[in-house]
matplotlib code that plots the C-alpha trace (Angstrom):
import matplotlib.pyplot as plt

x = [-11.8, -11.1, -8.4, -6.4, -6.6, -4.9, -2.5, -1.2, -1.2, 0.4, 2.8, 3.6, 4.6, 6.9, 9.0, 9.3, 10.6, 12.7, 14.0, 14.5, 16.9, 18.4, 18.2, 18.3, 21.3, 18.8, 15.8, 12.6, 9.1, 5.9, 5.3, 8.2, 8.2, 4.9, 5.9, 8.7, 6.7, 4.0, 6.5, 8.1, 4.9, 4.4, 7.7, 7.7, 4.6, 5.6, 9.3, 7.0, 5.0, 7.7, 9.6, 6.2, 4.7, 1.3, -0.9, 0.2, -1.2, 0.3, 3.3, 3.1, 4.8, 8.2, 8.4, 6.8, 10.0, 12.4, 11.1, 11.2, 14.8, 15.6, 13.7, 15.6, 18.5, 17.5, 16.0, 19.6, 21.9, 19.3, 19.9, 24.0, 23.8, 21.6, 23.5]
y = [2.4, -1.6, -1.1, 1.5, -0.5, -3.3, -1.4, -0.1, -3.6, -5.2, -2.0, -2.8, -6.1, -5.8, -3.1, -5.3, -7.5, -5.4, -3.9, -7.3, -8.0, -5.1, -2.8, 0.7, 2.9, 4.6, 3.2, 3.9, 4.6, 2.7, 5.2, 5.2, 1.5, 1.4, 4.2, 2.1, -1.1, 1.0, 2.1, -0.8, -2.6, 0.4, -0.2, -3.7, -3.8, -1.2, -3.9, -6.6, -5.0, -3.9, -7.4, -8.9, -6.7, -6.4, -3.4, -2.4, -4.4, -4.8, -6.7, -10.0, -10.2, -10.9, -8.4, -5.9, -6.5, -6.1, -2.8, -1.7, -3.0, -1.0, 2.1, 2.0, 1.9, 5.5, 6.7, 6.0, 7.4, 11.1, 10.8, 10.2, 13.7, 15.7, 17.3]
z = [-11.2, -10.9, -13.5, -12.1, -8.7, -11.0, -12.7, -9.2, -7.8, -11.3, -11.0, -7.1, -7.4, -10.8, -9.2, -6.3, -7.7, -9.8, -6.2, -5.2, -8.4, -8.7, -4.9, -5.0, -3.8, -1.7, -0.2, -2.0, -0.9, -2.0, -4.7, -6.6, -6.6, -8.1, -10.7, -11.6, -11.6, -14.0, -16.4, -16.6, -17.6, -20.1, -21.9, -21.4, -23.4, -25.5, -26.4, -26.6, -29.7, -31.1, -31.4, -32.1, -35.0, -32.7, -31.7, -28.2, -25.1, -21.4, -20.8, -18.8, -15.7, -16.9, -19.1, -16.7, -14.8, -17.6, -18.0, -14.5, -14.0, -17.6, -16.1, -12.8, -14.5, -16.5, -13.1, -11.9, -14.2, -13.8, -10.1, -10.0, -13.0, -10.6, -7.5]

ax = plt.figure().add_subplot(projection="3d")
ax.plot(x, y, z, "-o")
ax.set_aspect("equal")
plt.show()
């Protein structure tokens, strides 16, 4: 249970600070900055093992925010294709 309170928290502040570098085109609500925050962590980590050659583990913070700026930018590009 204490884990999925961190990853929500961890998640929360990486997409706010991904909003903060980056700002949506339209305002977002708590959720979908954590989501973004999440999966940024997730492929964040997910990059980091891949340049490293290591089994998978979570991204720090920095590249927790990569990956929520790179995921924003996919979340994007779907909303400008969707009417």
């Amino acid at each position: 249970m204490f884990s999925i309170i961190v990853w929500i928290v961890f998640g929360w502040i990486a997409g706010s600070v991904a909003e903060w570098l980056w700002p949506p085109a339209k305002p977002t609500s708590r959720w979908q900055t954590i989501a973004v925050g999440v999966a940024g962590s997730v492929a964040g980590g997910l990059a980091g093992s891949l340049v490293s050659g290591d089994h998978y583990r979570p991204a720090g913070l920095v590249l927790s925010v990569v990956g929520a700026v790179a995921c924003m930018a996919i979340w994007r590009k779907l909303d400008e294709v969707q009417p």
